[in-house]
N, C-alpha and C positions, 0 to 999 in steps of 0.2 A: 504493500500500500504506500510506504513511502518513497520508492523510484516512482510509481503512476504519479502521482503527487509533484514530483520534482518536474519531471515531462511536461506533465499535462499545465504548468506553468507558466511555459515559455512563451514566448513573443509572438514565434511563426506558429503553433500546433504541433502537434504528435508527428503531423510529416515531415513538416522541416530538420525536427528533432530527427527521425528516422534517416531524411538523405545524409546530413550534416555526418552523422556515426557512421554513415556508408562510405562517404568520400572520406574520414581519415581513418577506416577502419578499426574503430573502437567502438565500444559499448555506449549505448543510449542511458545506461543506470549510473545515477551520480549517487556519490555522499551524501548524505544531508546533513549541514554543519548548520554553523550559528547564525549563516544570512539567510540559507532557504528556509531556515526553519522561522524563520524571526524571534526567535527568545534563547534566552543564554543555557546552554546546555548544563551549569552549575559545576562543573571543572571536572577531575577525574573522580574515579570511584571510590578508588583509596586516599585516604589523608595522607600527607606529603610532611610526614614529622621526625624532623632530627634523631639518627638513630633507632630509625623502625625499618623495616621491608617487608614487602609482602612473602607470604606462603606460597611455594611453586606447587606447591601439593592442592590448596584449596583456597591460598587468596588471603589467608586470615592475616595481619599485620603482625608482625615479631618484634621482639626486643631483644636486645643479647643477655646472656646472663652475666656475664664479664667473663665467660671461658668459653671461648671460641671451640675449646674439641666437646663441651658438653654442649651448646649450640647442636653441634651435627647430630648429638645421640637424640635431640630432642626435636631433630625435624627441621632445623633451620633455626631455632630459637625459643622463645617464651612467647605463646601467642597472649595478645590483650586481650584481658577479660577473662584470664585465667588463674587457676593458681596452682604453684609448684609447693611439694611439701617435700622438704629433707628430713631423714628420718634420722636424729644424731650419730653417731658413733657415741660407742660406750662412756670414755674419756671425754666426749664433747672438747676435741682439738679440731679435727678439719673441718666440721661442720661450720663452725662461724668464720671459714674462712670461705666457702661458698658464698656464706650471707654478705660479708665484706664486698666482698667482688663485685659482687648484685648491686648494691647501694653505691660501688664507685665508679661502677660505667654509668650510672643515672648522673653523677654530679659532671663525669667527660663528656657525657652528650645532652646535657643540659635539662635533662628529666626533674621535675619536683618531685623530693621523694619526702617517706612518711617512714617513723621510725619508732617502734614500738618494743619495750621492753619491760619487764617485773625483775630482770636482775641489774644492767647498767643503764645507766643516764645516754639516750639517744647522742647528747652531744662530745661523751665519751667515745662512743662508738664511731661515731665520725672520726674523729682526731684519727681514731687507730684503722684507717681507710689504707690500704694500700697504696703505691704511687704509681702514677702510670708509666707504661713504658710505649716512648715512641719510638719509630720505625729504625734509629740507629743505636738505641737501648735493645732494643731487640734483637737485631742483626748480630748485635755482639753478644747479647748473652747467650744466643744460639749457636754463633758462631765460639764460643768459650766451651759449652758443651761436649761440641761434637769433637773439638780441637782435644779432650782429654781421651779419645778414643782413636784416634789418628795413630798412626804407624809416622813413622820417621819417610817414608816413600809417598805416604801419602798427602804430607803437612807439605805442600806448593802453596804458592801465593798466588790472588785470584788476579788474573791482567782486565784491565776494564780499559777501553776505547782513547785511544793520543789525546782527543781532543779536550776530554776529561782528568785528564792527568796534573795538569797545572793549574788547576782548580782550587781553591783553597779548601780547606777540608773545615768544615764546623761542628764543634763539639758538645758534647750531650748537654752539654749546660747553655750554651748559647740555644739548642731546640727548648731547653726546658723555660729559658728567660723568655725567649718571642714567644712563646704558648702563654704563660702569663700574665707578658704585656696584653697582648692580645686580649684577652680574656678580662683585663682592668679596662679597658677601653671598649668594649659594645658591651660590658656588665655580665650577664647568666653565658655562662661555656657552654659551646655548643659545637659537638663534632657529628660530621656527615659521616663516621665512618660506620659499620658495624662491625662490634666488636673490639673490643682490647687488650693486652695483655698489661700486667700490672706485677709490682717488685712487691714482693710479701718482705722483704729486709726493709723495703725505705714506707715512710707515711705521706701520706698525701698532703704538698703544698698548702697553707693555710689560706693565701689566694684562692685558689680551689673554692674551699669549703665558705670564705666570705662570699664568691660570688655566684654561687650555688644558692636553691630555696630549696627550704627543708622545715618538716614539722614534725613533731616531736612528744612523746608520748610514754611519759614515766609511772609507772603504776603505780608507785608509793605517793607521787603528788599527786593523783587524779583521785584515789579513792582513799573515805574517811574510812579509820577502823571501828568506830563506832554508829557507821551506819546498818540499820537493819535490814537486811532483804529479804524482801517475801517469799516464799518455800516455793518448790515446784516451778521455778521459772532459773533462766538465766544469771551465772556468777556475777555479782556487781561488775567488777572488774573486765568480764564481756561488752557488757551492757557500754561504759563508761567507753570501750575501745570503739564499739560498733557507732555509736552514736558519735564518737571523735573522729573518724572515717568517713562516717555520711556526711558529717558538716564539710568536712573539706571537700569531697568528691563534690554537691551540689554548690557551695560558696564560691570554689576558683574555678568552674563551667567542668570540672571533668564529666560531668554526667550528660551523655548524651540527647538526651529528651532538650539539655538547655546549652547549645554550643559556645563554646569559649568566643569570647567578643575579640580577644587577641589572637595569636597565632597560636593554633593549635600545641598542645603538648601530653605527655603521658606522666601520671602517676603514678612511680612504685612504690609500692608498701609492702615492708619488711616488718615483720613479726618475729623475735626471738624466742624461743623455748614457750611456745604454747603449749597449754597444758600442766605444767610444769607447777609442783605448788604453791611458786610464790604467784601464781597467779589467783590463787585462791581455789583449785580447783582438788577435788581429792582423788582426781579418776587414779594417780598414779599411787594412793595410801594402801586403799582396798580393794580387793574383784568386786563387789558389788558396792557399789558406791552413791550416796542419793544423789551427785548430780551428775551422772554418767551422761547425762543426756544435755549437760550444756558445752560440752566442749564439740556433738554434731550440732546442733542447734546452730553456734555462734562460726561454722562453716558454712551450716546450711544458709542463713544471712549473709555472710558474706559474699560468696561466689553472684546471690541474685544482685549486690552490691557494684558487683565487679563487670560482673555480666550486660551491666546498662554506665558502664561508664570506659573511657580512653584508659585503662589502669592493668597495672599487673602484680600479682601478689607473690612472694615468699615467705613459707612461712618455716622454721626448724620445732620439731619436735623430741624429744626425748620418747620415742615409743618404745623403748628396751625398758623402761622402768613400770610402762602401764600395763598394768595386772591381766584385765581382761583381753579375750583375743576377737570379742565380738564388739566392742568399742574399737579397738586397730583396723578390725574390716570394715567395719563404717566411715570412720575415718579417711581409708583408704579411698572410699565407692563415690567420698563428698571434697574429693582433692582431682585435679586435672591431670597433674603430674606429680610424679613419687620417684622419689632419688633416695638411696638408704648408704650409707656411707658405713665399713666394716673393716675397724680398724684390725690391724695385725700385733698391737698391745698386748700383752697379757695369753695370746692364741697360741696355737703350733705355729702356724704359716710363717710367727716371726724367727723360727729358727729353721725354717725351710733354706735351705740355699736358691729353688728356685725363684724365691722371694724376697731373694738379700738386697735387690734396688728397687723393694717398692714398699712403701709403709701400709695400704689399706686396697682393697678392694669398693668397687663404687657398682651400686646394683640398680638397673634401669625398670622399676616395678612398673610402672604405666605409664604411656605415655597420651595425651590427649587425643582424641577424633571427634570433632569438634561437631555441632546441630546431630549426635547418631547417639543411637541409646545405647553403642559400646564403647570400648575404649580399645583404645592402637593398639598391638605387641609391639614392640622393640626388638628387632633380628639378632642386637647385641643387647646384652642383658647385664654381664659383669663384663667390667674393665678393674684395671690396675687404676691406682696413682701413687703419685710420687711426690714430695717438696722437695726440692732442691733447695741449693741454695737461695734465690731467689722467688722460681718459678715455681706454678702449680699444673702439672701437666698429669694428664690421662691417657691411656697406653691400655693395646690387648693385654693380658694378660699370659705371662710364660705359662704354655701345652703342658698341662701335668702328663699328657698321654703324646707328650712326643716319643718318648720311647713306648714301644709297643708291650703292654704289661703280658709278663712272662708266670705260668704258673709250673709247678712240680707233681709232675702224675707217675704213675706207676705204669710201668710196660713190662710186656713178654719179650722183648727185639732180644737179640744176643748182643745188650751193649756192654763198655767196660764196666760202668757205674749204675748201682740196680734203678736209677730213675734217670729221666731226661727230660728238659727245659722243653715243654712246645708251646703255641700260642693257643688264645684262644679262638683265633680262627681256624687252625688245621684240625683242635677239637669237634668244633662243630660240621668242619667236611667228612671227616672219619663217623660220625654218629649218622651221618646223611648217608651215605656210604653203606654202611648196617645195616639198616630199616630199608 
């Protein structure tokens, strides 16, 4: 209907249209842009915001998490309007280094983030942000890596182009000075890139975090101890979050019903150890517990929160501590994504040799599929990680079954030694063989 439309417009009629497409042998069907149509077509489909991209999969808009190899496990990234749940490691070590990472690609790509915690002051947690590392931080500390693995035959030096040679070279400190000139001078940081890597040794420039917008959310200011709350309903200290969340998501236009008057931007909110009982909740005291049912409750508001608004949530849980296993499935069926972090502390694994360069295993429990009433599998499920010295990097994990497991059976054969090594493949040809 709308090429007959565009045709049936013109000046001459349909004929002239039809000879005109004959003599330069092209199609009579035109586009329909913004003069035939007379009214403005209201720009592209997706919002166009700093540090998001769309889904190749299905369109939905991403954010990075601040680790680009968990990105790829996750599809491309953290879609908006969703929420990722880490499930701590026992020690609770690498787990708030996820959560870090998350809050300081938001302040690199100039995201407003939301910070929430019952054990430290949100503007502590800032402080201890990681720093980021640009492209000649990088280069080199990958380049240092691999440099420790090099053979004497293999350490050449890399040649790069004549023209390029007398070029003066500028050092990580002059990228780190113009990034934060910059950055004083149009006010909120804002990088088009996706994704970052970041130095877990250095903290994030205090430029940074001054020209950063951030809100903030301590549990010991926000709730009295001596307030009573009514049975049968939501822990104060929910109530106090959820409601500290909607005001901002409706107040600074994140909520999509009332669009931002300025240029568009994305919300992240970071939740520390929910659950946890300094939040006031006792799901992790006892198996049966009277308020097992506010810590789904204060997800299940959440996600419909999240779900009508430009925003993305993380949240870390301690679920090694909580009792019941049908509060964890719940949990799990009212989270979008599930990352369970399992450290090598205190386990065999940590006197494995195959596991001597890597501290923890990181397990893919679900991953989003988003308008379907299932949820994705992840092809990969466990990976390795590693801290380095600086970096936080994720890697397969060393084949327990690179060697082919060997058992000891008993045979009739005339060998030297009354048993012989075979696999458990030639067992099973021999049984087949039998029958």
């Amino acid at each position: 209907m709308a090429a007959v439309a565009t045709c049936g417009s013109g000046a001459g009629g349909t004929g002239s249209v039809a000879a005109a497409a004959g003599k330069s042998n092209v199609t009579s069907f035109q586009r329909r842009g913004t003069k035939a149509s007379g009214t403005d077509s209201g720009g592209p489909r997706l919002v166009s915001i700093a540090g998001t991209r769309p889904s190749v999969r299905n369109g939905q808009l991403l954010v990075s998490t601040g680790l680009p190899a968990l990105d790829q496990l996750l599809g491309g990234g953290l879609a908006v309007g969703t929420v990722l749940l880490i499930e701590e490691d026992k020690y609770n070590i690498y787990s708030p280094l996820l959560f870090k990472y998350f809050l300081a690609e938001g302040i690199i790509t100039g995201h407003t983030l939301l910070v929430a915690s019952a054990k430290e002051d949100p503007a502590d947690i800032l402080r201890e942000l990681p720093a980021p590392l640009f492209d000649y931080h990088c280069k080199k500390e990958f380049d240092e890596d691999t440099c420790n693995h090099k053979t004497p035959e293999t350490n050449t030096e890399m040649k790069i182009a004549w023209r390029y040679q007398l070029l003066p070279k500028m050092e990580a400190s002059q990228h780190t000075n113009l990034f934060l000139t910059f950055a004083k001078q149009i006010g909120p940081v804002s990088s088009s890139r996706f994704g970052h890597y970041y130095d877990a040794s250095k903290r994030i420039p205090q430029e940074l975090l001054e020209a950063s917008k951030w809100h903030g959310f301590f549990l010991p200011e926000k709730v009295s101890s001596t307030l009573k709350v009514e049975p049968c309903s939501l822990t104060h200290g929910y109530i106090k979050l959820l409601q500290f969340i909607q005001n901002i998501i409706y107040e600074e236009g994140f909520d999509g019903s009332n669009p931002q008057k300025k240029q568009k931007n994305i919300l992240r909110i970071g939740i520390q150890s929910l659950g946890s009982p300094l939040w006031g909740d006792d799901i992790c005291c006892t198996e049966n517990c009277d308020n097992s049912h506010s810590l789904t409750k204060f997800l299940y508001v959440l996600r419909g929160l999240l779900r009508t608004s430009l925003s993305a949530c993380i949240i870390t849980m301690p679920t090694h501590l909580i009792q019941s296993k049908t509060v964890i499935a719940r949990v799990t069926n009212l989270s979008d994504t599930v990352v369970a972090l399992e450290s090598f502390i205190g386990s065999e694994r940590e006197t494995n040799p195959l596991y001597k360069d890597y501290h923890g295993l990181i397990h893919i429990l679900q991953i989003p599929r988003l308008n379907n009433l299932i949820c994705d599998e992840s092809d990969v499920k466990d990976l390795a990680f590693k801290l380095k010295r600086k970096l936080f990097t994720i890697e397969p994990p060393p084949c327990e079954r690179a060697h082919q497991k060997e058992v000891r059976v008993d045979t009739e054969d005339p060998l030297p030694s009354p048993t012989t090594t075979v696999t458990f493949d030639y067992i099973c040809l021999q049984t087949c063989q039998t029958q």
